[in-house]
C-alpha positions as CSV (number, residue, x, y, z in Angstrom):
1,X,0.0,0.0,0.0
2,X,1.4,3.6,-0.9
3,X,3.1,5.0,2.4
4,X,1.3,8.5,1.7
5,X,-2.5,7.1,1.9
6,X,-1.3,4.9,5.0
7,X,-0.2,7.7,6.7
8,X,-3.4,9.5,5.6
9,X,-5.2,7.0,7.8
10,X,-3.2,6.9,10.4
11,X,-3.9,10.7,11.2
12,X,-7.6,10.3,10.5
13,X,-7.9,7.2,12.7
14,X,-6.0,9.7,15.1
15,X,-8.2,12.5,14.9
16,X,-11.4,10.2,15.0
17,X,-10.3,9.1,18.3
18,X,-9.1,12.2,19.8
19,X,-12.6,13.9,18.6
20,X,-14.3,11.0,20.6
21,X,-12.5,11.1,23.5
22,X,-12.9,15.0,23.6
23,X,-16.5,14.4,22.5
24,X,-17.2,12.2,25.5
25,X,-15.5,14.0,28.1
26,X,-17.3,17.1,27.1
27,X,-20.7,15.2,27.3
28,X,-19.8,13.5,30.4
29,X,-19.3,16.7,32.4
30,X,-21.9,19.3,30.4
31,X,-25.4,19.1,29.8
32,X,-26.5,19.0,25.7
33,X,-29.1,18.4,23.7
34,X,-28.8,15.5,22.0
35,X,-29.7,17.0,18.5
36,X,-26.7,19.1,19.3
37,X,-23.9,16.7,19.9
38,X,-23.4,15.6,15.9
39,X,-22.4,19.8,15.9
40,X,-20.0,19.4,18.8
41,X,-18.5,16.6,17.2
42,X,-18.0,18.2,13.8
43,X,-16.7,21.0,15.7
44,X,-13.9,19.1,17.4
45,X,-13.1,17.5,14.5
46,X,-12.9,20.2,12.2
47,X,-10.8,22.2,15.1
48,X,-8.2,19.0,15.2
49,X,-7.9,19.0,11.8
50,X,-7.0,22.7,11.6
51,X,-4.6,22.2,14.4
52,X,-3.0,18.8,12.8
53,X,-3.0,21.1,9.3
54,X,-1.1,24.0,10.5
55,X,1.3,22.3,12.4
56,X,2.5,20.2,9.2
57,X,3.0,23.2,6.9
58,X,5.1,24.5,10.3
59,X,6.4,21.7,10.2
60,X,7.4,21.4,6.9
61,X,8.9,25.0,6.4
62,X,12.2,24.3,5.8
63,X,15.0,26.7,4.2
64,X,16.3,25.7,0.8
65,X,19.9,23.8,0.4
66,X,20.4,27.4,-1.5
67,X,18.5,30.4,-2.6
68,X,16.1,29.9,-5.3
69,X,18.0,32.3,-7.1
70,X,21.0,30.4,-7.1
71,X,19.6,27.0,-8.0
72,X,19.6,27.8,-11.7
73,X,23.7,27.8,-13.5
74,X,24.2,27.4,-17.0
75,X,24.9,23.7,-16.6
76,X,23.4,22.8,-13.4
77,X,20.2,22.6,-11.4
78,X,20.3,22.8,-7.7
79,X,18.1,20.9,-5.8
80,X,16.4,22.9,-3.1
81,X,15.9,19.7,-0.8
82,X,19.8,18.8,-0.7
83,X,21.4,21.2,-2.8
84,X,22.9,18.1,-5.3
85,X,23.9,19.9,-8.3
86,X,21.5,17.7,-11.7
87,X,21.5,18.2,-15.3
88,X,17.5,17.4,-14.8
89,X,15.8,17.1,-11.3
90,X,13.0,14.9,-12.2
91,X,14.0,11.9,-11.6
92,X,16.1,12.8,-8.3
93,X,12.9,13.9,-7.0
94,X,10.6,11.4,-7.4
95,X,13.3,8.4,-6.1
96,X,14.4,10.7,-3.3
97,X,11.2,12.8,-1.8
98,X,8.4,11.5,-4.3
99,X,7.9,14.6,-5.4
100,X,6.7,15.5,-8.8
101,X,7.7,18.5,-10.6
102,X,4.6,19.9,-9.7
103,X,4.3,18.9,-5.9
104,X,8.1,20.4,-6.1
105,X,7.7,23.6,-7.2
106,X,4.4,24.2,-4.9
107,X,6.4,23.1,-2.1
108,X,8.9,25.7,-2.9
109,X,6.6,28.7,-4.4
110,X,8.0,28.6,-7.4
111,X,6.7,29.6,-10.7
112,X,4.9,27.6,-13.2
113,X,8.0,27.5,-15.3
114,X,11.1,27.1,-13.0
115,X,12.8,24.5,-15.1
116,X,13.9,21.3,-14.2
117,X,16.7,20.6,-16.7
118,X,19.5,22.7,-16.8
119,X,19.8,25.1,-19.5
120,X,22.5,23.9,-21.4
121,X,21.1,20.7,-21.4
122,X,18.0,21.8,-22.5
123,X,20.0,23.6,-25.5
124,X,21.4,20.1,-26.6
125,X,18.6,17.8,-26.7
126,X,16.9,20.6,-28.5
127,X,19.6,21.0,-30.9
128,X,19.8,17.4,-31.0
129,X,16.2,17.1,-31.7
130,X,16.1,19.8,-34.9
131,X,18.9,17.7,-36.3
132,X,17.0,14.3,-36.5
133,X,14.3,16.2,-37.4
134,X,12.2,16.4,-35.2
135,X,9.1,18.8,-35.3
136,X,8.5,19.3,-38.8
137,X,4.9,18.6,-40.4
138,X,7.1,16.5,-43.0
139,X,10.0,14.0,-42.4
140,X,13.5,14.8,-44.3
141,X,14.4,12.9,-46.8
142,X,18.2,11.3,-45.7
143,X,21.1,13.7,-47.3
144,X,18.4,16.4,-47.2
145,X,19.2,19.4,-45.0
């Protein structure tokens, strides 16, 4: 089973029980309606689940290995996580944090279009690319430039 959706559960089985136990405690000692006690117990909940929310993304507020500014050289991109220097950063984030580019670049705030290949790089294959070519409505004929 994927780590991510077992530790899902986990907190949810968490808060379930920690609403309960609240839940009871609060009916044990106070006087309620009973029509009101499915409100108090959407109320704990959703206040736990605030709680447990804002203390991840505290949690997870870590500085970058190097300023964002930085991360981008000519022939290099610098991971924010560990600041490892990559000619392209996908696949060193998905085997290391599985994170997507996307999930990466929200993590950080970064634009839509931070890159993750290094510039250079990104020059060659395209280079390379136009030279078998690549992109045109009609294939080259071999010999044909």
């Amino acid at each position: 089973m994927d780590e991510k959706l077992v530790s899902k559960n986990t907190e949810l089985e968490k808060l379930v029980s920690l609403t309960a136990d609240i839940a009871a405690a609060y009916v044990g000692n106070n006087s309620i309606a009973i029509d009101d006690i499915d409100g108090l117990i959407s109320n704990i909940f959703s206040a736990l689940n605030n709680v447990s929310t804002s203390t991840k993304a505290i949690e997870n507020k870590q500085p970058p290995a190097v300023t964002i500014s930085k991360s981008i050289t000519q022939d290099h991109i610098i991971c924010l996580e560990d600041g490892k220097k990559f000619k392209s950063l996908k696949r060193h984030l998905r085997t290391h944090y599985d994170l997507s580019p996307e999930e990466y670049r929200e993590k950080w705030s970064l634009p839509m279009d931070y890159p993750m290949v290094a510039p250079s790089y990104a020059a060659a294959r395209s280079k390379l690319a136009k030279n078998m070519g690549l992109g045109h409505k009609g294939r080259r004929k071999i010999g044909q430039k």
